[in-house]
C-alpha positions as a printed Julia matrix, in Angstrom:
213×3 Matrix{Float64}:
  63.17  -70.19   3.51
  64.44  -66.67   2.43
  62.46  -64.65   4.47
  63.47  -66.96   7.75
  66.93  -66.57   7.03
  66.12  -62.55   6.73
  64.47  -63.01  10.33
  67.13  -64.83  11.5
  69.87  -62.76   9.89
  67.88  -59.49  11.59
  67.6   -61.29  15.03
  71.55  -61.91  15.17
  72.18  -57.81  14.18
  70.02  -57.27  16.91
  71.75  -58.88  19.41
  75.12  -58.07  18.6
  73.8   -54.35  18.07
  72.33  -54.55  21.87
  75.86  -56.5   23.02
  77.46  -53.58  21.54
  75.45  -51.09  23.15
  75.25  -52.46  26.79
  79.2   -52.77  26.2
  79.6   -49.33  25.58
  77.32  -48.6   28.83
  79.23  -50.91  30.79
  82.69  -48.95  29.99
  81.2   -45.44  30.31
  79.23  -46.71  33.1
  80.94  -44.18  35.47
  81.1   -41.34  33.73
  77.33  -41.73  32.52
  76.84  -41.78  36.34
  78.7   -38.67  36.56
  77.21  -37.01  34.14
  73.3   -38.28  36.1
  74.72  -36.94  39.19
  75.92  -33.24  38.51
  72.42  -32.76  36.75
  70.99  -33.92  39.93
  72.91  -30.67  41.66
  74.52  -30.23  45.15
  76.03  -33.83  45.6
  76.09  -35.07  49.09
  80.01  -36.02  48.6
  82.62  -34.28  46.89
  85.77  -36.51  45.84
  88.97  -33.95  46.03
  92.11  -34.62  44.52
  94.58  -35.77  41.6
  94.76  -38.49  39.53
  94.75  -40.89  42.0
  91.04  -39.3   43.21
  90.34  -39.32  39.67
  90.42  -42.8   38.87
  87.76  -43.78  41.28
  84.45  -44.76  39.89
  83.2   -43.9   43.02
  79.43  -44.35  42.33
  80.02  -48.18  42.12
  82.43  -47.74  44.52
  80.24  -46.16  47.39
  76.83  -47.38  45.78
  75.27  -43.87  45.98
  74.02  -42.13  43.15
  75.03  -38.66  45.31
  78.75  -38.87  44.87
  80.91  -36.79  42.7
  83.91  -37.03  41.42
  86.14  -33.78  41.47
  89.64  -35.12  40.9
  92.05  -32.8   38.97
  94.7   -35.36  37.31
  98.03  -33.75  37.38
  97.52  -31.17  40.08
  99.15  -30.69  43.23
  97.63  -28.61  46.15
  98.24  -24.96  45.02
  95.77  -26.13  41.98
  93.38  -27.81  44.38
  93.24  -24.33  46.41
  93.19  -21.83  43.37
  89.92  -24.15  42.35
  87.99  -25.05  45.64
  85.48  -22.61  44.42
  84.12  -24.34  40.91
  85.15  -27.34  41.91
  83.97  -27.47  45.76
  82.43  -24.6   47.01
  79.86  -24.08  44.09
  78.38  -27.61  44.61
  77.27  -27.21  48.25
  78.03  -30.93  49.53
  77.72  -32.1   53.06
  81.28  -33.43  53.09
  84.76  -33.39  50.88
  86.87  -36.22  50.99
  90.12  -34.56  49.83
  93.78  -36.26  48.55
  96.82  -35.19  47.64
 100.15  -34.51  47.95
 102.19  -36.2   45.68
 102.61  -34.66  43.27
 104.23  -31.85  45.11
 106.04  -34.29  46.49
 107.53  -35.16  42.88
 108.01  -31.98  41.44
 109.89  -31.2   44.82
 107.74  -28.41  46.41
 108.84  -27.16  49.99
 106.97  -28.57  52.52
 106.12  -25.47  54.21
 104.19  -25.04  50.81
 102.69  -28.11  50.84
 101.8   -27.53  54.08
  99.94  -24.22  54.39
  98.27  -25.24  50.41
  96.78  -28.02  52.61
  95.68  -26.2   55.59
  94.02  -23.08  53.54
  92.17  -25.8   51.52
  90.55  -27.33  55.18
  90.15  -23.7   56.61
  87.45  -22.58  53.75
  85.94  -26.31  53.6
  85.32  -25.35  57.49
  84.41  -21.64  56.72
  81.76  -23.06  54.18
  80.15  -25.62  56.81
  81.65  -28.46  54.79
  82.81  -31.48  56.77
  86.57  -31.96  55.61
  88.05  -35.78  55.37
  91.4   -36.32  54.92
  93.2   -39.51  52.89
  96.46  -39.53  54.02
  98.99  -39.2   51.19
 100.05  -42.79  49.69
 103.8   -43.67  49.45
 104.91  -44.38  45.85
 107.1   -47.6   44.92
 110.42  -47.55  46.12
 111.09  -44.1   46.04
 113.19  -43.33  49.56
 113.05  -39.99  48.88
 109.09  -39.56  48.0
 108.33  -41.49  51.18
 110.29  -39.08  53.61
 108.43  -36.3   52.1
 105.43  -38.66  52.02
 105.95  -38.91  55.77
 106.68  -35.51  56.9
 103.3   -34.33  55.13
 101.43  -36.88  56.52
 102.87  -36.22  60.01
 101.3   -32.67  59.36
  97.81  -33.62  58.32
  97.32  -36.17  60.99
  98.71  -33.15  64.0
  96.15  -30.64  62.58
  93.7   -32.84  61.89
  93.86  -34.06  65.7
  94.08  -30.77  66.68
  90.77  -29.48  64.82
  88.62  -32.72  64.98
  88.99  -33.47  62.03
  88.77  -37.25  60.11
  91.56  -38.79  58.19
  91.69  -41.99  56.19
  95.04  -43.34  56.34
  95.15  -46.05  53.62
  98.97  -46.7   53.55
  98.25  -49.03  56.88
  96.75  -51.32  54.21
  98.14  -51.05  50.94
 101.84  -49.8   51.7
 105.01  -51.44  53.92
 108.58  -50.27  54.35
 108.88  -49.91  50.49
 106.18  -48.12  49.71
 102.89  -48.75  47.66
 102.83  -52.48  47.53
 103.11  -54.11  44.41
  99.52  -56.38  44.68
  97.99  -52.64  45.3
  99.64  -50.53  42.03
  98.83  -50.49  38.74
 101.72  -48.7   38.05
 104.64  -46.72  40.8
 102.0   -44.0   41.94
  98.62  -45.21  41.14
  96.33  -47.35  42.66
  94.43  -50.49  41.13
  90.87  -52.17  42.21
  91.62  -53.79  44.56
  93.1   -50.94  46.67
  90.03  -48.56  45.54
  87.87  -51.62  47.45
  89.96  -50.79  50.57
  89.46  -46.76  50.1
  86.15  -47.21  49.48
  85.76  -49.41  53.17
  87.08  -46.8   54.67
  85.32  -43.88  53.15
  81.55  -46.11  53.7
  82.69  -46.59  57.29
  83.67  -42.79  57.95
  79.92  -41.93  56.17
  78.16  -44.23  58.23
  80.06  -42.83  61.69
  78.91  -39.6   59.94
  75.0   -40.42  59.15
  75.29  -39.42  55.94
């Protein structure tokens, strides 16, 4: 009787050890997959951006295993230029889905800084043979004077990216109206939440397939 309630005493630490260890996979799911894909080298895609970019487990998102995730949380577009190199460049991918914006936007940047931050960053993409894709900036919640700014940027990025064949993504046709970021879309005034990474990811899986890659 003992020695079954040892066995059965060891098969219940078992399983709750194995629950607790496929728990802790399932939570650092994505960055285990990060982690698998820059030892794999040269990733196919390149996510560029801030936070927003950041918070995109895009392996499950895309369901590629050649997808990495370069976001820079906090950073506006000077960063994103001043680090195209390590954070681009050096990897070699076929494409770069790049985002950002915003945070210029909040900190109050010029747009003519914005601007030419933005167009550098798609010049040496194109220098580099690196297809450049553009996500439009995404509004914030009510903020009137974010989403002038949002607009005038945006009006930029989709002339020159007419104007040199280039893609853009622009997401706030789905997840924004006349007040900005809608609410069933945020998880908080700026960032996004699952259900609008679903939509990005749509649109990012159509512009690969249009692609081939």
């Amino acid at each position: 009787m003992k020695k079954q309630r040892l066995f059965t005493i060891s098969l219940i630490f078992n399983a709750l050890s194995l629950m607790g260890f496929l728990a802790i996979v399932f939570v650092m799911r994505d960055k285990i997959a990060q982690r698998f894909v820059r030892s794999k080298g040269h990733p196919t895609i390149v996510m560029y951006g801030n936070s927003i970019t950041a918070q995109g487990k895009w392996v499950e998102l895309l369901g590629r295993t050649d997808v990495l995730n370069s976001g820079l949380p906090g950073q506006a577009t000077y960063h994103f230029l001043k680090q195209i190199d390590e954070y681009v460049i050096d990897l070699h991918p076929k494409i770069c889905f790049i985002k950002g914006g915003i945070n210029d936007v909040t900190l109050g940047v010029a747009q003519d800084r914005i601007q030419a931050h933005y167009q550098a960053i798609l010049e040496i993409l194109a220098e580099h043979d690196i297809i450049p894709v553009v996500t439009l900036t995404v509004y914030r919640q009510h903020d009137e004077y974010a989403k002038r700014e949002v607009d005038k940027l945006n009006g930029f990025l989709v002339s020159y990216c007419k104007q040199h064949r280039i893609t853009y993504i622009d997401l706030n046709q789905y997840i924004s109206d006349s007040n900005g970021l809608r609410p069933e879309y945020a998880a908080d005034n700026t960032h996004l939440n699952t259900k609008a990474y679903k939509i990005w990811a749509r649109e990012i899986s159509r512009v690969l397939k249009e692609k081939n890659i």
